[in-house]
C-alpha positions as CSV (number, residue, x, y, z in Angstrom):
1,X,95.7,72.0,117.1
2,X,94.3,75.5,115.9
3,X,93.0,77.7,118.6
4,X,91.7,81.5,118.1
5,X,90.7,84.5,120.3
6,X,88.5,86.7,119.1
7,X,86.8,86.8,115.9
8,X,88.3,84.5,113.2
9,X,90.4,85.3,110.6
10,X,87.6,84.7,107.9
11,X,85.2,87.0,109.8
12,X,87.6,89.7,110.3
13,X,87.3,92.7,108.7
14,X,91.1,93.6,109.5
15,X,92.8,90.3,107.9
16,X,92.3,88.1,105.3
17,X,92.7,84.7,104.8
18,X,95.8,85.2,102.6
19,X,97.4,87.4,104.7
20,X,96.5,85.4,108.1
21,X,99.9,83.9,110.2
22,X,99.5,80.7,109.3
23,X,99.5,81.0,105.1
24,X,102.7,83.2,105.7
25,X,104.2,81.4,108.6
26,X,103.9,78.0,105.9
27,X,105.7,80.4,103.0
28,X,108.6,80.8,105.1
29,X,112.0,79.4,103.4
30,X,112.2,76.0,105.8
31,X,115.6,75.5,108.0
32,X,117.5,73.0,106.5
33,X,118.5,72.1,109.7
34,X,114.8,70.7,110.0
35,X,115.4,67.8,107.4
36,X,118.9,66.5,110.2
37,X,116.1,65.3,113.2
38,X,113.4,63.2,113.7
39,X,109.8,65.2,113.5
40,X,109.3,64.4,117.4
41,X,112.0,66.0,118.4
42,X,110.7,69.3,119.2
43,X,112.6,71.5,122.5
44,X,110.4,74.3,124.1
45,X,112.3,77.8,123.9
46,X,112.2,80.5,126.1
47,X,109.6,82.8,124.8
48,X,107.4,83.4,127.2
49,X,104.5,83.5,125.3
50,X,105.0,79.7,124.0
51,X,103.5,76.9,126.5
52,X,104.4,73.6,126.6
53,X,101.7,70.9,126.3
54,X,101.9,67.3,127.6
55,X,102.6,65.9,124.6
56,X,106.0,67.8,123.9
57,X,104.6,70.6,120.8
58,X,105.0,74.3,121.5
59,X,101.8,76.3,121.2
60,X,102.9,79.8,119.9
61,X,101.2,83.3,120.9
62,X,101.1,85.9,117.9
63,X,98.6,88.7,117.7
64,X,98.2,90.5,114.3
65,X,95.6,93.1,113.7
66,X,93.9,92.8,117.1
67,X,93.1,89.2,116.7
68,X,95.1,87.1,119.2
69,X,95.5,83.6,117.4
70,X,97.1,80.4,119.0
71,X,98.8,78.0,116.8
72,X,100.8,74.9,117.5
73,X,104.5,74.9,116.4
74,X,106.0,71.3,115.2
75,X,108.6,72.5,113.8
76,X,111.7,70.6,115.0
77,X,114.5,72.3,116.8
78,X,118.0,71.9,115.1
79,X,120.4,70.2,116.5
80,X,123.2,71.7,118.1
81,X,126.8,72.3,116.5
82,X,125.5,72.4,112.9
83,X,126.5,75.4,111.1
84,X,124.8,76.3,107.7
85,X,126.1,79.3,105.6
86,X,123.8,82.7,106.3
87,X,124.1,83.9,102.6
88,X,123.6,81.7,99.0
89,X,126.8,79.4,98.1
90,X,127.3,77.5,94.9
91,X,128.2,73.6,95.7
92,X,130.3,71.4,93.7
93,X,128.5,68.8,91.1
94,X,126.8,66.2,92.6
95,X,129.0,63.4,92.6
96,X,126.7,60.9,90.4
97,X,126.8,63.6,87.7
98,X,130.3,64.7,87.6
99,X,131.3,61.0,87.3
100,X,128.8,60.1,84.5
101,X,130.4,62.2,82.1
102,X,134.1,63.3,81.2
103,X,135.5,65.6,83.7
104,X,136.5,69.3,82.1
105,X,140.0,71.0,83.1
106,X,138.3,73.6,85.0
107,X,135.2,73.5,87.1
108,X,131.8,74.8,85.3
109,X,130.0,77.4,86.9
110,X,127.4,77.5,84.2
111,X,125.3,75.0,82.0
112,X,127.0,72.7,79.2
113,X,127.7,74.2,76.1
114,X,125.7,71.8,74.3
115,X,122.5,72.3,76.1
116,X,122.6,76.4,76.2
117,X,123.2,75.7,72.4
118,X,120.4,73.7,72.0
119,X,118.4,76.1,74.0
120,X,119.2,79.3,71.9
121,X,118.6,77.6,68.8
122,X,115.0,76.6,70.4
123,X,114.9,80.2,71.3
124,X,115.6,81.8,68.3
125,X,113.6,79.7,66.5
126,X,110.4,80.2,68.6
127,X,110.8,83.9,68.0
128,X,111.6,84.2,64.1
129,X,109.4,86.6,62.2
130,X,109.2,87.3,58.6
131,X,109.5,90.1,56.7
132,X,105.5,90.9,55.7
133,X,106.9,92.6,52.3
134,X,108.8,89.7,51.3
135,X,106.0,87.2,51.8
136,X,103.0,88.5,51.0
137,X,101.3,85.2,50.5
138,X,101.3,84.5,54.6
139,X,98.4,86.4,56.0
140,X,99.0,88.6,59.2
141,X,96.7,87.3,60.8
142,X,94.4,83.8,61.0
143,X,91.9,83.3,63.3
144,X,93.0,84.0,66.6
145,X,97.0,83.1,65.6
146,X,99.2,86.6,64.2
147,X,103.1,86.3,63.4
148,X,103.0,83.7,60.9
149,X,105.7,82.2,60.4
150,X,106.8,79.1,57.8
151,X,108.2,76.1,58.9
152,X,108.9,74.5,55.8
153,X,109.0,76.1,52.3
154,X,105.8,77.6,50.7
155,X,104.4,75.8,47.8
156,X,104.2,77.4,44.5
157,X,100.6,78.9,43.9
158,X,99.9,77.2,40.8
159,X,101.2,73.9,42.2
160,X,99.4,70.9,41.5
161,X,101.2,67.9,43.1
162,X,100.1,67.1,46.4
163,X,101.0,65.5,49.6
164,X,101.6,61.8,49.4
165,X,100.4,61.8,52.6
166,X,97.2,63.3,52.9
167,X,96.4,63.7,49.5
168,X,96.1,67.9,49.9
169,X,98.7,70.5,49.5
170,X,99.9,71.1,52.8
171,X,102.2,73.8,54.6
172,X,103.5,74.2,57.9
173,X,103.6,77.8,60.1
174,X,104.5,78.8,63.4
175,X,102.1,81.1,65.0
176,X,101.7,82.7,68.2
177,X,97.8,82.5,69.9
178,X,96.2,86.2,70.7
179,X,94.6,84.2,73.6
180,X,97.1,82.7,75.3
181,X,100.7,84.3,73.8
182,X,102.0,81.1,73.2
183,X,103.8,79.5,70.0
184,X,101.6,76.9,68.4
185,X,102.5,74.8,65.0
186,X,99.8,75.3,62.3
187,X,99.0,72.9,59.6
188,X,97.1,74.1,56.6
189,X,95.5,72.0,54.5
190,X,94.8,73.9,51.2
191,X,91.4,74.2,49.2
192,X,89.7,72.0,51.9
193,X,86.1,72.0,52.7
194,X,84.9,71.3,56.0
195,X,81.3,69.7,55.2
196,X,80.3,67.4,58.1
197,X,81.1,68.9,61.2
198,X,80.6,65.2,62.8
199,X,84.2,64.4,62.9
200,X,84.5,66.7,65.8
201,X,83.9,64.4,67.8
202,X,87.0,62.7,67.2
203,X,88.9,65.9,67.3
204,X,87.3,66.5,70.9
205,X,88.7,62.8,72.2
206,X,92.8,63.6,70.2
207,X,92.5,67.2,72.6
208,X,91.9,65.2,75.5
209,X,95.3,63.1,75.0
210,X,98.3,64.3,76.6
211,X,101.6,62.2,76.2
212,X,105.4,62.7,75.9
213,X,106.0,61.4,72.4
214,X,102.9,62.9,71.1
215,X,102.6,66.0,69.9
216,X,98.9,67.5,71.3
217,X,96.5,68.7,69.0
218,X,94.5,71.8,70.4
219,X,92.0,73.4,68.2
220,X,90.8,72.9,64.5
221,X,89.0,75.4,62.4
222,X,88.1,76.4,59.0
223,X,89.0,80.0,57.2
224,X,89.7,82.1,54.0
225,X,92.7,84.0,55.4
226,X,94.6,82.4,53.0
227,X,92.1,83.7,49.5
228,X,90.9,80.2,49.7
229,X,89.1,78.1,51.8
230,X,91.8,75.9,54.2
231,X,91.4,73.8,57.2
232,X,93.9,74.7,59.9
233,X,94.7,71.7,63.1
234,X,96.8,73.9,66.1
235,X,99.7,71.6,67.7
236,X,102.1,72.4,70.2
237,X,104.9,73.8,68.8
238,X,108.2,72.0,69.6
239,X,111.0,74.4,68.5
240,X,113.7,72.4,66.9
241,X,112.4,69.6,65.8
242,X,113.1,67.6,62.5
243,X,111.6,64.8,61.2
244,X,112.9,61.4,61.1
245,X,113.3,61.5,57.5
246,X,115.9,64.7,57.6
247,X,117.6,63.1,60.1
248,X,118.3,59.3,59.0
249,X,116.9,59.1,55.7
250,X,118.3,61.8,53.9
251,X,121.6,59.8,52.9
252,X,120.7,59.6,48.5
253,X,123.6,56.5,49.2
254,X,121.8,54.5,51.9
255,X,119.5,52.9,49.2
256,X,122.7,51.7,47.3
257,X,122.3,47.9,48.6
258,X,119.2,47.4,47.9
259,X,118.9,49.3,44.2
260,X,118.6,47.0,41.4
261,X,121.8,45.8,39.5
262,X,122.5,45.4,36.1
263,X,123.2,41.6,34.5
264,X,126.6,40.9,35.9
265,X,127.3,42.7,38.6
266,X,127.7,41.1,42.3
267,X,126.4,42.6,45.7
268,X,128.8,45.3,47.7
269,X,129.6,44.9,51.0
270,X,126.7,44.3,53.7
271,X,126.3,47.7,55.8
272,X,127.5,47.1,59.5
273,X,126.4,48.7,62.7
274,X,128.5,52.2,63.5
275,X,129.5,51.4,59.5
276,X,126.4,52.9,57.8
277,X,123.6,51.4,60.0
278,X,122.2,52.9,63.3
279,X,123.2,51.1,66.7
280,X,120.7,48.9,68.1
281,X,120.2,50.5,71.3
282,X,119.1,54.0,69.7
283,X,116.7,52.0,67.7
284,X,115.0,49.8,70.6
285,X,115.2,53.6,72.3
286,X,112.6,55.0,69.6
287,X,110.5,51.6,69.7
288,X,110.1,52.0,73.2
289,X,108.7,55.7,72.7
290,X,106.4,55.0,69.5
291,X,105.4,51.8,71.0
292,X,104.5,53.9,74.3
293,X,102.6,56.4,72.1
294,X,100.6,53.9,70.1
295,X,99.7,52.3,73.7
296,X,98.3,55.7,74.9
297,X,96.7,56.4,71.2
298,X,94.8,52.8,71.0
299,X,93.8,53.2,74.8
300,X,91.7,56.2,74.4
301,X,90.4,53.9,71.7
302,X,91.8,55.8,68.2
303,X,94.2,55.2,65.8
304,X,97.8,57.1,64.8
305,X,97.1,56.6,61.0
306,X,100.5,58.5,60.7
307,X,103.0,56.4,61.6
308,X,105.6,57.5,58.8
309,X,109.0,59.2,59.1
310,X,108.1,62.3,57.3
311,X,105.8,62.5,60.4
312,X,107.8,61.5,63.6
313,X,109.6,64.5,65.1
314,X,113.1,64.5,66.8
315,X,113.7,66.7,68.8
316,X,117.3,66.5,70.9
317,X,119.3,63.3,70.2
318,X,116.3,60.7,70.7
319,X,113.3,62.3,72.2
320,X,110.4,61.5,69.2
321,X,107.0,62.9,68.7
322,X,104.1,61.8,66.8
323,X,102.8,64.8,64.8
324,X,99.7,65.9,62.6
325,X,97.6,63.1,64.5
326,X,93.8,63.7,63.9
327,X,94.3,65.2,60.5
328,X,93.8,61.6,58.6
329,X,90.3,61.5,60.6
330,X,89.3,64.9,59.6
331,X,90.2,64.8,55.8
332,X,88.7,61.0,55.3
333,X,85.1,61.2,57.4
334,X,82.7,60.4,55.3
335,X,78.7,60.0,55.9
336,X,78.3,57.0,56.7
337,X,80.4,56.9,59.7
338,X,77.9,59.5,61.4
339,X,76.3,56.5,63.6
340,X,79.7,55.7,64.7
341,X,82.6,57.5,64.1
342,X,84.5,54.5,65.6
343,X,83.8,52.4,63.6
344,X,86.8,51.8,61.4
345,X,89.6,52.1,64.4
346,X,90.2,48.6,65.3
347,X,91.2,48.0,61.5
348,X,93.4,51.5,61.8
349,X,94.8,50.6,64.4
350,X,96.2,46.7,63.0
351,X,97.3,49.1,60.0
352,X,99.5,51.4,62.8
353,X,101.3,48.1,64.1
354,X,101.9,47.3,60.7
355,X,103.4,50.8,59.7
356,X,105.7,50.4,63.3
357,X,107.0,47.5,61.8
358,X,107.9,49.2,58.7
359,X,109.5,52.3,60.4
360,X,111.8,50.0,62.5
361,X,112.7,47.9,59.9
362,X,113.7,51.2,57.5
363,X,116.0,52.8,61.0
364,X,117.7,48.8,60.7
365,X,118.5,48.9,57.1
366,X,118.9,53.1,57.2
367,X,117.1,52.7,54.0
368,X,113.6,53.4,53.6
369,X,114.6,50.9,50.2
370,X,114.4,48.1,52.6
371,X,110.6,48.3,53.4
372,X,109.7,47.9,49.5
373,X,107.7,44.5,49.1
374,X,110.6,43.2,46.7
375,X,113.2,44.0,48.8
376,X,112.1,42.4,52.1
377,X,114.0,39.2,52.1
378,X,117.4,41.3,52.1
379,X,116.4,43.5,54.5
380,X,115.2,40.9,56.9
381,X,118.7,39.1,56.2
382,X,120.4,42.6,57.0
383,X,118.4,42.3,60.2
384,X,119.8,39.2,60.9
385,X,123.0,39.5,60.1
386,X,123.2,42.8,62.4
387,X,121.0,42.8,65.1
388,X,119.4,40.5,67.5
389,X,116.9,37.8,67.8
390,X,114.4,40.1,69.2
391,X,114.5,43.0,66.8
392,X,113.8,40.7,63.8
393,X,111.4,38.7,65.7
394,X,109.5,42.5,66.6
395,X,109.8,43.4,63.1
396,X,108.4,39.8,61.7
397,X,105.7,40.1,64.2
398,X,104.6,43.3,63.3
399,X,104.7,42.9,59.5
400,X,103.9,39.5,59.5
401,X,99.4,39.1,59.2
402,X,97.9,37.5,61.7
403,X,94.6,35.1,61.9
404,X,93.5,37.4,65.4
405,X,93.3,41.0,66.3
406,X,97.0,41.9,67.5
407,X,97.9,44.5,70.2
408,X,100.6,46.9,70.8
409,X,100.9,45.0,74.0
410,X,102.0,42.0,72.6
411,X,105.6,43.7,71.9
412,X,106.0,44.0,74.9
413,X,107.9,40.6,76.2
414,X,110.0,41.2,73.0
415,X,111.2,45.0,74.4
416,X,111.7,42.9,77.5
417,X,114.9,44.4,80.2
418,X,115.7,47.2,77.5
419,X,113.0,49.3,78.6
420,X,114.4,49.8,81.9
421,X,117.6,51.0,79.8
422,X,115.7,53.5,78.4
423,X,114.3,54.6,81.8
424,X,117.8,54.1,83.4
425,X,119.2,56.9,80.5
426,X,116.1,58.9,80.9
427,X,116.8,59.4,84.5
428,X,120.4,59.8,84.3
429,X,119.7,62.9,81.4
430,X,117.5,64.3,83.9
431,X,120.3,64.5,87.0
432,X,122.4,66.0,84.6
433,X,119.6,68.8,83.2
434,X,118.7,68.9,87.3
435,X,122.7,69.9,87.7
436,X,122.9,72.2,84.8
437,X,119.5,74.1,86.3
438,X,121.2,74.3,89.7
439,X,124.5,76.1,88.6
440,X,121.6,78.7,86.7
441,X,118.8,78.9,89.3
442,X,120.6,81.9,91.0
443,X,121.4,84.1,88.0
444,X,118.0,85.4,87.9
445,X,118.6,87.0,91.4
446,X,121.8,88.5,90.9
447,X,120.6,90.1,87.9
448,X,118.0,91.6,89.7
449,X,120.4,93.1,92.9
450,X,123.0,94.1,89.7
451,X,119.8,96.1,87.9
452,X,118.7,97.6,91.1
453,X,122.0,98.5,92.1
454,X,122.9,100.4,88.7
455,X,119.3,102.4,88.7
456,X,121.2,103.9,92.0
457,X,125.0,104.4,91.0
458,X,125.6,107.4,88.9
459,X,122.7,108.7,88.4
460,X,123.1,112.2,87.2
461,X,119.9,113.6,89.3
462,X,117.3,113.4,91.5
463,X,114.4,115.3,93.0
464,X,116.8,118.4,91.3
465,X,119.8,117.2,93.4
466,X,122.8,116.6,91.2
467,X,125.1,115.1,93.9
468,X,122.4,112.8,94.9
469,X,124.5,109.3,93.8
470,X,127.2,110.9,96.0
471,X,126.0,111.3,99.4
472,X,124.4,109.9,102.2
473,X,123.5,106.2,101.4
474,X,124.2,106.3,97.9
475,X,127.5,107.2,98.5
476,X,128.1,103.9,100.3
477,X,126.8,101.6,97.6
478,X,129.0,103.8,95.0
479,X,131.9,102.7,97.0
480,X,130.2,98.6,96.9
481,X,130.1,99.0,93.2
482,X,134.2,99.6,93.4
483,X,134.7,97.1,96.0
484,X,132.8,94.6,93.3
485,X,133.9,95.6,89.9
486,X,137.1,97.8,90.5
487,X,139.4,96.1,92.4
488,X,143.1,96.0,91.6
489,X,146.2,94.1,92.1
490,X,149.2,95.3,94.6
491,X,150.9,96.2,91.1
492,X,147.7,98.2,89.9
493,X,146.1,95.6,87.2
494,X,142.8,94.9,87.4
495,X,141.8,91.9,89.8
496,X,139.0,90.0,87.7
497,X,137.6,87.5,90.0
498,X,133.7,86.1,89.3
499,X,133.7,84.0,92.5
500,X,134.7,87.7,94.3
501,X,131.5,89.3,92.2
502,X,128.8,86.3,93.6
503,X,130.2,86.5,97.1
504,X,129.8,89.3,98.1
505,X,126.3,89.9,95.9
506,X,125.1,86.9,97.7
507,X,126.3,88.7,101.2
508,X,124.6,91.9,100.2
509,X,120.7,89.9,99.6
510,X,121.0,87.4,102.5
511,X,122.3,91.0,104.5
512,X,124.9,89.2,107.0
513,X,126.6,91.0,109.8
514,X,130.1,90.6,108.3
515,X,132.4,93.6,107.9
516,X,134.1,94.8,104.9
517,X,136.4,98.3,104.6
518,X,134.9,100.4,101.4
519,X,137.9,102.6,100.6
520,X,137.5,105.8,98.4
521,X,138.9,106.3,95.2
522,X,141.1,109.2,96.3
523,X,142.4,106.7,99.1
524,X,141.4,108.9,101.9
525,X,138.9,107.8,103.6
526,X,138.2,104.7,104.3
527,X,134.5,103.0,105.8
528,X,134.0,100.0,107.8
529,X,130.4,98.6,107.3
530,X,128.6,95.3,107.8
531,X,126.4,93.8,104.6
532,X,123.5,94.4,106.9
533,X,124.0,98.1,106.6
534,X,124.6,98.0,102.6
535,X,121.7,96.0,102.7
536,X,119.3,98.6,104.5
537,X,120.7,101.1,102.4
538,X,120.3,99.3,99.5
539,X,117.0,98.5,100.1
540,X,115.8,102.4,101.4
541,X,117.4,104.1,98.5
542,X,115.7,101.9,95.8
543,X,112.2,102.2,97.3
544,X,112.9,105.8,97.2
545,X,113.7,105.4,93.5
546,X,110.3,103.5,93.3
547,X,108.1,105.8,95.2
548,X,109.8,108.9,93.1
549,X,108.3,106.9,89.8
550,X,105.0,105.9,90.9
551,X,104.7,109.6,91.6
552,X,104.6,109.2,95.9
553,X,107.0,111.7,96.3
């Protein structure tokens, strides 16, 4: 029910829509005292502007800028003896998290170690930049991307091998867009010549797919930044990724079962799981996320093309990504594919199950040995041997050629109850991130009270008044700063206490009427003052400092 007096607030010339009651009134931080009761229960105060219709809602009374408007409260009423905190607390773990994991010696105020880790290398990573005079060869500037930087080493200038995947010399930058100001992953594919211009087409449907374990493809485009002609394909940039390759493949001693012996010699000992092979659960945990990429690829009715583990990123422990999709339908249009661009997918797309199968059955043996047409019957018996029923029957089933057109759907029964272990771990990493972000999500705010605060402490002048910092208001958040960061023991050591510190910051925002006694340094005077008053100090001195710099005073 939504009554008004008077002109309406879109007519009015002295209100706006986004300043109106009702937008603000719905901004307000909600009482979490409203979550306790049912949303009928609703008790009519005393204000005697509210009235009390038959059906038991409080119409509420507020004029602003001459306009009288009527509004109906349902908010529910709180019920009585509950007592929440006036001022921002920090509450212990959740219980599901602090049991899913070892407990520590001490409780944690801030995020693990491992993730703020992993989050400065990402960091530092997504803000490297080069030295221009040491690499002249990487342009300042291409296209609408500046601050080149290289992913992966350059290739020599006079190289001549190329990329046993595409078939081009290829390198690898991160850039940042002049558009947008974001990091994007550019891959260069040298002394390329753009000539039909058809096969954007299929660049425009790759744009359009957004998925988890796919990394998005977001612009292509041709240019001579580079003193040669180059097509460039724009991803997102995922800062610390690695390939698959780096990070299970890169073992020269992994191969050692399957290399060929000389006349004489016998068979070592068969690799075990947690003994040279990778568990079986992290492996079904990256067929469930390429499997669920190749769904979504097929679907919008392409095909990968690069299922290979120089092209699947890790990033974390198990999170995987399909990169440089697209690229493979840019570099190998030809003309007579301009009637139907689509043409050739449904016999791409049987190649992509057949290059899943060879992926999962290289992470089984660790070896990418194992997926060489002479050494398949070992590595299928090192399946067996190893891992389950299912795992080889996936593998035979997706290397294995078929008299109809297969599906990655058809793995599906074979994946069976282990996808919901995935999603079970999935969820259970994101409670813990969740807690991790909870002990963090008030730093920002303190940071901001500490910064304000030491614009006002000390300062040596203002307005041509030196003693400025030391009288009037000032002079009572000078004595705050000591009753934070200077307090001392009975014997005269310093009292270092953090909990102290986020207390009594958190009293001075939320502005609560408890007391405290600010004593002066020369012990002589001592002030008794509510957080309320440092807070209206605190709040009138600094838009004083603000006023004085927008030049307002």
């Amino acid at each position: 029910m939504s009554l008004s007096a008077g002109s309406s607030p879109l007519h009015s010339p002295k209100i706006t829509p986004h300043t109106s009651p009702a937008p603000r009134r719905r901004s307000h931080t909600p009482n979490p005292a409203n979550y306790m009761v049912p949303s009928s229960a609703s008790t009519p105060g005393n204000n005697p502007v509210s009235q009390t219709p038959s059906s038991g809602q409080v119409i509420q009374k507020e004029t602003v800028g001459g306009t009288t408007y009527f509004y109906t409260d349902t908010t529910p009423a709180p019920l009585s003896g509950m007592v929440f905190p006036n001022y921002h607390i920090y509450p212990p773990t959740a219980p599901h998290v602090a049991y899913m994991q070892p407990k520590a010696n001490a409780p944690s105020f801030f995020m693990a170690d491992e993730l703020r880790q992993e989050l400065i290398n990402r960091h530092l990573i997504t803000m490297a930049q080069i030295d221009q005079a040491d690499m002249p060869a990487v342009p300042s500037e291409v296209d609408s991307y500046h601050s080149l930087f290289p992913l992966e080493p350059l290739p020599p200038p006079n190289r001549i091998q190329k990329s046993s995947n595409f078939g081009y010399i290829t390198s690898c930058y991160k850039a940042v867009n002049s558009k947008d100001d974001l990091p994007y992953c550019l891959r260069r594919i040298h002394g390329f010549r753009l000539v039909n211009t058809k096969c954007m087409v299929l660049v425009d449907m790759w744009k359009k797919i957004q998925h988890s374990n796919i990394v998005t493809l977001r612009e292509v485009f041709t240019t001579k930044a580079f003193s040669e002609p180059s097509l460039v394909f724009a991803y997102d940039f995922h800062a610390g990724g690695e390939t698959m390759m780096s990070r299970h493949f890169n073992d020269p001693n992994a191969d050692a079962y399957f290399t060929k012996r000389k006349w004489g010699q016998h068979d070592g000992p068969l690799p075990r799981q947690h003994a040279g092979l990778l568990p079986e659960s992290l492996i079904w945990a990256y067929i469930v996320q390429l499997s669920s990429a190749l769904r979504t690829i097929h679907t919008a009715g392409l095909a990968c093309r690069v299922m290979d583990p120089t092209k699947i990123l890790i990033t974390g422990k198990t999170r995987l990504r399909v990169n440089c999709v697209g690229v493979f339908d840019v570099l190998t249009f030809d003309n007579s594919q301009n009637n139907n661009p689509l043409a050739l997918m449904a016999q791409y797309q049987q190649a992509d199950l057949i290059s899943l199968g060879k992926v999962v059955l290289a992470l089984a043996c660790n070896s990418l040995a194992g997926i060489q047409r002479e050494n398949l019957q070992k590595a299928m018996e090192l399946v067996t041997i190893n891992y389950s029923s299912d795992l080889k029957n996936l593998i035979l089933y997706l290397l294995t050629d078929q008299n109809r057109m297969r599906s990655v759907n058809d793995i599906m029964p074979m994946i069976g109850a282990r996808f919901y272990t995935q999603l079970d771990a999935a969820q259970m990493r994101n409670d813990v991130i969740e807690e991790d972000l909870a002990k963090e999500v008030q730093n920002g705010r303190l940071f901001r009270l500490l910064a304000k605060l030491g614009t006002i402490n000390e300062r040596p002048e203002f307005q041509k008044d030196p003693t400025w910092s030391e009288t009037g208001d000032r002079y009572l958040l000078k004595l705050f700063r000591d009753h934070l960061f200077h307090q001392v023991t009975e014997a005269g050591a310093p009292w270092i206490d953090l909990s102290h510190i986020i207390s009594c910051l958190n009293k001075l925002d939320a502005g609560v009427p408890e007391k405290i006694s600010l004593i002066s340094r020369d012990e002589k005077s001592v002030l008794v003052v509510t957080y309320s008053d440092l807070k209206r100090c605190f709040e009138n001195t600094f838009q004083e400092l603000i006023a004085a710099a927008n030049g307002q005073l």
